[in-house]
N, C-alpha and C positions, 0 to 999 in steps of 0.2 A: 394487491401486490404486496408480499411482504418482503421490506428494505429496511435498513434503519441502520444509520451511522453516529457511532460514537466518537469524538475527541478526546484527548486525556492529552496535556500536558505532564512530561515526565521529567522537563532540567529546563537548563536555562532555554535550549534552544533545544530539545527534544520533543517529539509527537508522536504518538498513538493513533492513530485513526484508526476504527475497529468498523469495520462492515459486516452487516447480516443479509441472508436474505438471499435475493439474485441482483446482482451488479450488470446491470445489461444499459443496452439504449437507451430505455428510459429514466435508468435511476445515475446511472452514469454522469451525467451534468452534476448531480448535488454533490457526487464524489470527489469531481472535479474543483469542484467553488471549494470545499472545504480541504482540501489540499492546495488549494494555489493561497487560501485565507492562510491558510499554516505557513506556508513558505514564507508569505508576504508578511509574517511579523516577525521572522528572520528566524524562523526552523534550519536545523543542517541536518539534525538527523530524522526522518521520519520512518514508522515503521509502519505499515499497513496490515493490518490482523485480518486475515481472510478466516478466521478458527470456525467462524459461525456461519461463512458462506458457503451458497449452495450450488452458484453457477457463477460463471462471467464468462463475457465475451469478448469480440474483439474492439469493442469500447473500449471495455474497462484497461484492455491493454494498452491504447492510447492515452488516454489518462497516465498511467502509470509510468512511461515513455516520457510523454511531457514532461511528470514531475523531476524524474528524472535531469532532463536537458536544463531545469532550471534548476536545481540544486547545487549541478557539478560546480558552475562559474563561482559558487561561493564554498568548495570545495567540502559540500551535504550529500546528504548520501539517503539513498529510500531504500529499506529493507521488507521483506516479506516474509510473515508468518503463517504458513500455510501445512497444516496435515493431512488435507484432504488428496489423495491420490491422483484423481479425475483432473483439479485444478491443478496441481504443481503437475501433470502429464502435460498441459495448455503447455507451462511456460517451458521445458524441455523441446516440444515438438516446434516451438515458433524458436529455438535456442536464447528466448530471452533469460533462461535460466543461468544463464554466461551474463547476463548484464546485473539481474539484483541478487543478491544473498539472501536466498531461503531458509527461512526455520521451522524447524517441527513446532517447536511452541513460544507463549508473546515471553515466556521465561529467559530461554534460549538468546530471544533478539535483543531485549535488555540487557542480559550480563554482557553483550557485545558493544552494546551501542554506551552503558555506562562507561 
């Protein structure tokens, strides 16, 4: 199975989490741990780089929901880097593309989030 997630700390309270691979059922849980571990040391902005991934499902969009629900109350925000067509059609068709701000590139979602 190829998966592999990266962290990057970007500020005080910024994150990267960069995924590769396919984001599904199975790999989903470590996505999950490593974003809730980010929140939990008091992340606001998080951005999730899909640049390198190749599928997700509707796991991965629970996860991302979740992170979501827990960010607002400390008024954080999860952003999404995605250029892949196929993927950013997922978040459109389910209209979660009305909930996170999408980027063409992790360039993009940094000048924003700094």
């Amino acid at each position: 199975m190829n998966f592999d997630i990266e962290t990057e700390k970007i500020g005080d309270d910024s994150y990267v989490i960069a995924l590769s691979g396919e984001v599904d059922l199975y790999t989903a849980p470590e996505f999950k741990q490593q974003l809730l571990d980010v929140i939990g040391k008091g992340a606001k902005d998080v951005i999730v780089d899909f640049s390198k991934t190749t599928f997700i499902d509707s796991t991965t969009l629970g996860v991302l929901v979740g992170g979501v629900k827990r960010l607002r109350p400390n008024e954080g925000q999860l952003s999404l880097v995605c250029s892949d067509r196929n993927i950013t059609k997922i978040f459109e068709i389910t209209g979660l593309d009305r909930v996170f701000t999408i980027y063409p590139t992790r360039e993009e979602a940094l000048a924003k989030v700094s």
